[in-house]
N, C-alpha and C positions, 0 to 999 in steps of 0.2 A: 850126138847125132848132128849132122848135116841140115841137109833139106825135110823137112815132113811135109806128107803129102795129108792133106784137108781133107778127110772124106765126113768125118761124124764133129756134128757143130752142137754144141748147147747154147741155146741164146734166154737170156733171164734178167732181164733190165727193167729196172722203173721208169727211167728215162726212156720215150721208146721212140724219141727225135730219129730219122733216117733207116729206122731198122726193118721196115718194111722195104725198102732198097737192097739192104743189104741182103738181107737171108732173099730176095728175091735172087740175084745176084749169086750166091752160092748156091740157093737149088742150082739154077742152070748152067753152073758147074757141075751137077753132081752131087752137090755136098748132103747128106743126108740130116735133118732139121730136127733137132728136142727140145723142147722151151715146155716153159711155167705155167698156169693162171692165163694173164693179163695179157701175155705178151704173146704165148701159143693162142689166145682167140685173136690178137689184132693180125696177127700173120696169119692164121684160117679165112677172116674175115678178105684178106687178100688176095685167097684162091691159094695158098701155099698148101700142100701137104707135109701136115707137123705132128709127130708125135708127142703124147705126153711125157713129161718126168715117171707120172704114176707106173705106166707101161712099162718102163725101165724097175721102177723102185720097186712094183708088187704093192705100193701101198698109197691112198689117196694122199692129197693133201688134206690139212686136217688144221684144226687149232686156230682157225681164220689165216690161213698160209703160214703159219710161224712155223711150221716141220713139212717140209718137200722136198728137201733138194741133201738134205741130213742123212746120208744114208752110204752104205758102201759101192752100190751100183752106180752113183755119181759120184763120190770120190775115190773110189778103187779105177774108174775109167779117166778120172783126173790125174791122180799120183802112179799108176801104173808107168817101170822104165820098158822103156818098146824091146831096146836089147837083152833085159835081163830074164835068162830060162826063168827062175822061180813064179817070178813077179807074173810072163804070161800065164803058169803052169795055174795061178791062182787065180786069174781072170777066167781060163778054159774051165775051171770046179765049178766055179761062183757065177755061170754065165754071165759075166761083165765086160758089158763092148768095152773097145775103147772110145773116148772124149780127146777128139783132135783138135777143135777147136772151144773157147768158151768165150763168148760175149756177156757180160754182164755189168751189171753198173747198180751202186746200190742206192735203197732206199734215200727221200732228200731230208736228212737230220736237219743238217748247216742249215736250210732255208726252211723248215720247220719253225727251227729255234728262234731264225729270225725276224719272224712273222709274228712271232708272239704268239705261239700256238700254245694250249695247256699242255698239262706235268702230261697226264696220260695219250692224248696226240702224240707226244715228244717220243714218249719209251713205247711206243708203236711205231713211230720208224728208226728207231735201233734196227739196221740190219744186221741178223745173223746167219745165213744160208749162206748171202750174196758174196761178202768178206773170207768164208770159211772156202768159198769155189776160188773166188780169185788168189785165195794165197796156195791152194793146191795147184791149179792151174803155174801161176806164179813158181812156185818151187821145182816144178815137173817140165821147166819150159826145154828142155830137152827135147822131149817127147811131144809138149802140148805150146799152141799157141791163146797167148790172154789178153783180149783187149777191153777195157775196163773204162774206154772213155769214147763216146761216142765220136768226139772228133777224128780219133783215129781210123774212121774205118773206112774210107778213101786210102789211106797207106795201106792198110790190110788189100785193098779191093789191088790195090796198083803191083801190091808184093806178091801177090798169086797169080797177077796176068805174068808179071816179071820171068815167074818161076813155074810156070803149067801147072797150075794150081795148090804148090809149096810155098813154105816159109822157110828163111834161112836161118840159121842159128845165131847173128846178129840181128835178126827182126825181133826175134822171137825173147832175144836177152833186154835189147831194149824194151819191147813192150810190157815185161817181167819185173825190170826193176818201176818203170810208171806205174803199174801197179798195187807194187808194194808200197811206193809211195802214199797212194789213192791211202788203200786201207790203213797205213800209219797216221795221216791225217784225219781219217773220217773215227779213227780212235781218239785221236789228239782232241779233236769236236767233242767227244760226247764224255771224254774224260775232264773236259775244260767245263762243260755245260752242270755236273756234277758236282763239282767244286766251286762255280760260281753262281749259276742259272739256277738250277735243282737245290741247292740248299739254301736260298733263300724263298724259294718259293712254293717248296716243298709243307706238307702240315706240321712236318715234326721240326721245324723252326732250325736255323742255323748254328744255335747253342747244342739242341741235343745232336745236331748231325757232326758234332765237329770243325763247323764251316772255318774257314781262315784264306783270306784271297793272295795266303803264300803256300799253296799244299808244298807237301815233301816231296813232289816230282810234278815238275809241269813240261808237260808236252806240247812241244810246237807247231804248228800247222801253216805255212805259208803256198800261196802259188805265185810262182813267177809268171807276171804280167808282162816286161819285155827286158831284154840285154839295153840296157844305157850305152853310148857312145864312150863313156870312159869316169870315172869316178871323179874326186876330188880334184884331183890329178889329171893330164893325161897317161900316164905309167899306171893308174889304177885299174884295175876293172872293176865292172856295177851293172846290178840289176835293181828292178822294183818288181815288190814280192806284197801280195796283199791275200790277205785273212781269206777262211775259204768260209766264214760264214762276214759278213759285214755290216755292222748297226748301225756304223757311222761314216757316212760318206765324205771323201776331200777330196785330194788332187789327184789320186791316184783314179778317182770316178767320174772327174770333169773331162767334159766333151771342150775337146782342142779343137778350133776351127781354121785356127792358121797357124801358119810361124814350122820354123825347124823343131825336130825330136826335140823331148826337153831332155835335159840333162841331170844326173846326179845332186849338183847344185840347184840345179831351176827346183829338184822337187822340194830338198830341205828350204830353201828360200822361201819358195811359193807356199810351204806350210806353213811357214813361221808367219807370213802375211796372211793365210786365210784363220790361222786362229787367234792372231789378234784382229782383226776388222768383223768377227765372229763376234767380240766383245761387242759391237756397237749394233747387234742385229735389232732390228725394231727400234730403232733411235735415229736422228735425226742421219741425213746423209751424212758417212765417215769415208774417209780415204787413210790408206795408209801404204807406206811406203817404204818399203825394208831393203837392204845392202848387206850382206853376208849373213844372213838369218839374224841379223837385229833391225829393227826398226830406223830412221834414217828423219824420219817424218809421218806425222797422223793429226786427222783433225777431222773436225765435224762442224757443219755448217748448214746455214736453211737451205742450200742449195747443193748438187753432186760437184758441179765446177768451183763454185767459194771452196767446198771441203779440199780441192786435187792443190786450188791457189795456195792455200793458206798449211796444206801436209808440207808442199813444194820449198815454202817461204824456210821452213826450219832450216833446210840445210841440202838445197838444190845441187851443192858440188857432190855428195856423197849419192842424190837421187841420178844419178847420171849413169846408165846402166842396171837400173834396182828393176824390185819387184813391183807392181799396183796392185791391192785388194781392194773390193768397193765392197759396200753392204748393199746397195741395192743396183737394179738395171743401169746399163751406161746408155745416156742419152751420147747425141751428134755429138753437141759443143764441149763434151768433158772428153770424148775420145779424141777429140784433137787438138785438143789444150795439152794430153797425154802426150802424145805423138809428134810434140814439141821436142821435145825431148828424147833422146836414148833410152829405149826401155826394154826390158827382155822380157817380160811374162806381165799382162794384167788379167785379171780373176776377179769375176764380177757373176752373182745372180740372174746372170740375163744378158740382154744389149741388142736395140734396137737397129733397125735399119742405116739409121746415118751411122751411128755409134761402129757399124762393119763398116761400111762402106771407107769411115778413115781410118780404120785399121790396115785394112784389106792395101792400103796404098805402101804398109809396112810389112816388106814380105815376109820378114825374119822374127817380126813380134811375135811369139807366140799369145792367143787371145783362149782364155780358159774358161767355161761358165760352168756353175758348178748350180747343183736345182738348189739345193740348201745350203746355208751356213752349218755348220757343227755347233753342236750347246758344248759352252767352255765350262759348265758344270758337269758336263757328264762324269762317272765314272769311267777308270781303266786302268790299265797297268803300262808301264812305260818301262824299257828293256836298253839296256847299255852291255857292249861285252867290254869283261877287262881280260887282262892275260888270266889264263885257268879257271874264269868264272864269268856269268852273267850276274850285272846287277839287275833287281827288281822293285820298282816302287810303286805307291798310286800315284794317279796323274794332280798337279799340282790343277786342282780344282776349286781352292778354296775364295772366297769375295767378300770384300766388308761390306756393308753398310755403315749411312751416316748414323745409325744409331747405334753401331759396335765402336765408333773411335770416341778417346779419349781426350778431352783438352787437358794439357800439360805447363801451359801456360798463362799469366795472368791475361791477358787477351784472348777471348776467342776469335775464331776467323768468322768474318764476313760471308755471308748464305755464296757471294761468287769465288771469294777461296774455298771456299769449302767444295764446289763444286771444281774448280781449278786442283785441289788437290785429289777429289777422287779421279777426276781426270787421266792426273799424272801417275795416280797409284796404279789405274787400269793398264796403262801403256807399261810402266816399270818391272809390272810382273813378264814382259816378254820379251823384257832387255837382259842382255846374261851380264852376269855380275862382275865385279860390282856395278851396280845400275842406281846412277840418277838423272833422272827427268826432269825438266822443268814447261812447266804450261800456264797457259795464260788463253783467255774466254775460249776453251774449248780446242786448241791447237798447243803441239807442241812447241816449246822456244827453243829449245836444247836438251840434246839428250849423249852422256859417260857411258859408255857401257866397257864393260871385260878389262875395266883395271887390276891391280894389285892391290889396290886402298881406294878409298871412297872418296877421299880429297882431291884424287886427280881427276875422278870418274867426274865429278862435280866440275873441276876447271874445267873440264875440256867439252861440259855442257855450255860453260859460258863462253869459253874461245867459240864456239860452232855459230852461240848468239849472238856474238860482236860479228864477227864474220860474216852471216846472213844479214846482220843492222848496215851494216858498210855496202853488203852486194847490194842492198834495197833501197839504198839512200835513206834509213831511217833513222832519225834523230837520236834515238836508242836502241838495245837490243830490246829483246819481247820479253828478255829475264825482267827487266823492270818491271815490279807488279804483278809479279807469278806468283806461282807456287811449286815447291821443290819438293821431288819424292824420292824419297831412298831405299830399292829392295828390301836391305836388311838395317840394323840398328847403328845410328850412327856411335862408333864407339869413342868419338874423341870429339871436342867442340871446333878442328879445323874444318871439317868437311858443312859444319855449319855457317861456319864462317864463311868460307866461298861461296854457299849460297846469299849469305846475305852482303857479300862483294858484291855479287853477280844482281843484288836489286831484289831478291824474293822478297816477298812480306808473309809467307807461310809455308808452314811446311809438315809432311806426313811422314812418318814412319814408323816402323815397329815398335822400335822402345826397346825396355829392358838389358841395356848394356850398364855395366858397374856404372860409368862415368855419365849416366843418363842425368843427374842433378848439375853436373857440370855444363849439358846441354841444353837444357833446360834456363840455367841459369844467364848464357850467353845470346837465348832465344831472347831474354824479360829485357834484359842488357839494349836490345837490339828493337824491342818492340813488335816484335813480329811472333804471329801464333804457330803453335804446333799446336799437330794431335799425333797420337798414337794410334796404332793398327792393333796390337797383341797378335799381330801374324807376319811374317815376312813371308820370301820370293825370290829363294836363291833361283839361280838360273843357269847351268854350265853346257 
């Protein structure tokens, strides 16, 4: 079919944002009004004349509203084809109007769940009326039009003035397939909430439910938030797509106050800075400073401006264009110590009046403030496509303590290597691999990342230190008297070796590689302390 003309509406939403507009709107069209409960008293309560579902069904609602709308007089008026003889022949028997239009929208699970509501709340707003109308509506869009998200209904109001109070069969396909969407997601929710939410929280424990946070079919749920300017690439295209229930909020939830769209790259950069300077939430002022979603510079100081100085000091050529994350509010004198420099995104908990105002001087910065940090303990699963398959994992959430590391060497480190190497362990885990760090009282000296071997990742932390020692006029690099940390195990005693070229006097890492007594051994050789993690931190 063509055009449908709008005469008989069912409107049945939990969301009941703008819907007194609307069905006011289609009365005086004409449209004749059938709704629910809730939503037939707010529209009575309006002066509207509304029939009930019951008046159509013959039968109340019942069961605290969990059966109304279950019935063939509302889905025989939904699935009914307009042209086909049978189909009216059995509407004329069964006296079943037809449903020309359906508004609905269902129960709020997503944000049920994410309020922390209990088991039994949770499976009370399970809709099932709502989903079983929109996917008839939905499959019938021939005959019927479905809009199923309140935003829509300005284009609904605007396609019926268009059309003397029709919809055209491209309105009506598009609104069809959003739809289907809705209810594949708001499945996607409640089948996700079961498999991770509900059986651990559930009485009958995760053992006897079969829990496992890989079931044998997981369902996706995203919504696109906006079209990106262009991906990686400019030949690419990109969007950003975020969870239709949200526990954990970043950059996809930070209010932008200035600066051009971000880009594809700004978002992965910008995340890769907010959850590393996420590492330092409640701890002394940290800055950090990332360049193609690795870290570039980071540090923490009694002050926000010392911490921007001294991130800055590691390796100011590669911060030339990067990211800034803060842990806490940006005072005046750090935004413009910032603003010194080239910079495309800073992302800070807050910021103060001067702290805008030198921003504001930089059109094209974009300035992010996000309410929270993320906890880098949380759980999650983290999602990579390959050809033919998604990979799945949890999120690398794990942290030592100085009471999990091991000394390996006849020297122990000193209480400020030891904090020098948890230091550089915390940065390391957010360097992709191979990743070695080197730090010294609380900043980074140099930082290898995304070699082939660990040896080079190590030089090219100390080329980065000579280099900053030369840009600063410092009598040495900052490697002197550090501490070096290695993602993963160093498997061969070069990669130690360079650090103890490069001046470390300690060093952290995983352990457990065959030739670990060989490292060990060129550690005692060398005088300088290691410990062990018994965890590593690949990163790709």
């Amino acid at each position: 079919m063509g055009e449908v003309a709008i005469r008989r509406a069912l409107i049945s939403v939990s969301d009941k944002s703008g819907v007194v507009e609307l069905a006011s709107r289609l009365a005086k069209g004409g449209v004749e009004l059938v709704s629910t409960g809730g939503t037939a008293r707010a529209l009575r309560d309006a002066g509207l004349d509304v029939s009930d579902v019951s008046d159509a069904t013959g039968f109340p609602e019942m069961m605290d509203g969990r059966v109304k709308t279950l019935h063939p007089a509302i889905h025989g008026g939904l699935l009914a084809i307009r042209d086909d003889a049978d189909h009216l022949a059995a509407m004329d028997a069964h006296d079943i109007k037809p449903i020309d239009l359906l508004i609905c929208n269902l129960y709020p699970f997503e944000q049920t769940v994410a309020r922390g509501a209990g088991r039994e709340e949770i499976i009370e707003n399970i809709d099932i009326g709502g989903p079983a109308m929109i996917r008839s509506a939905s499959k019938n869009h021939g005959s019927v039009t479905i809009i199923a998200d309140p935003a829509d209904y300005p284009a609904l109001l605007e396609e019926l003035a268009e059309n003397d109070g029709a919809t055209t069969r491209a309105f009506r396909i598009r609104m069809a397939a959003k739809a289907f969407a809705r209810t594949a997601s708001y499945d996607a929710a409640i089948a996700n909430w079961f498999a991770w939410g509900d059986a651990y929280a559930n009485p009958l424990g995760p053992d006897a439910l079969g829990a496992t946070p890989f079931p044998e079919t997981m369902p996706l749920a995203f919504r696109r938030e906006a079209e990106l300017r262009y991906g990686e690439n400019p030949h690419q295209a990109a969007a950003i797509y975020t969870g239709q229930s949200v526990a954990t909020r970043g950059i996809p939830q930070a209010v932008q106050l200035q600066g051009k769209e971000l880009s594809y790259n700004n978002y992965n950069d910008a995340d890769a800075a907010l959850e590393l300077v996420a590492e330092f939430a409640g701890g002394d002022p940290a800055v950090v400073i990332v360049k193609h979603a690795n870290p570039c510079g980071v540090a923490q100081a009694p002050t926000l401006l010392g911490a921007w100085q001294e991130a800055l000091a590691c390796d100011a050529v590669s911060a030339f264009g990067g990211i800034v994350a803060v842990n806490r509010p940006l005072d005046g004198e750090t935004a413009a110590a910032i603003c010194e420099i080239f910079t495309e995104v800073v992302i800070a908990p807050g910021a103060d009046d001067a702290a805008r105002a030198a921003f504001a001087a930089k059109k094209n910065l974009r300035l992010l403030l996000v309410e929270d940090l993320p906890n880098p303990r949380r759980p999650g699963l983290q999602l990579k496509t390959i050809a033919g398959g998604l990979l799945v994992q949890s999120r690398d959430n794990g942290a030592v303590s100085p009471q999990d590391l091991k000394v390996v060497t006849k020297r122990e480190p000193t209480p400020q290597e030891l904090a020098d190497c948890l230091f550089a362990w915390t940065v390391a885990r957010h360097v992709k691999s191979n990743a070695i760090v080197f730090a010294r009282d609380g900043a980074t000296a140099g930082i290898g990342a995304g070699q082939m071997n660990r040896r080079d990742s190590a030089r090219i932390a100390a080329i980065r230190a000579k280099e900053a020692a030369e840009a600063a006029g410092w009598p040495q690099p900052r490697t002197q008297g550090s501490a070096m940390a290695s993602d993963a195990f160093l498997p061969f005693a070069d990669g130690l070796e360079a650090a103890i070229a490069a001046g470390a006097t300690a060093v952290i890492q995983p352990g457990g590689a065959m030739r670990d007594e060989e490292v060990i051994t060129a550690a005692d050789a060398a005088g300088i302390a290691m410990v062990f993690t018994g965890m590593r931190h690949f990163r790709h």
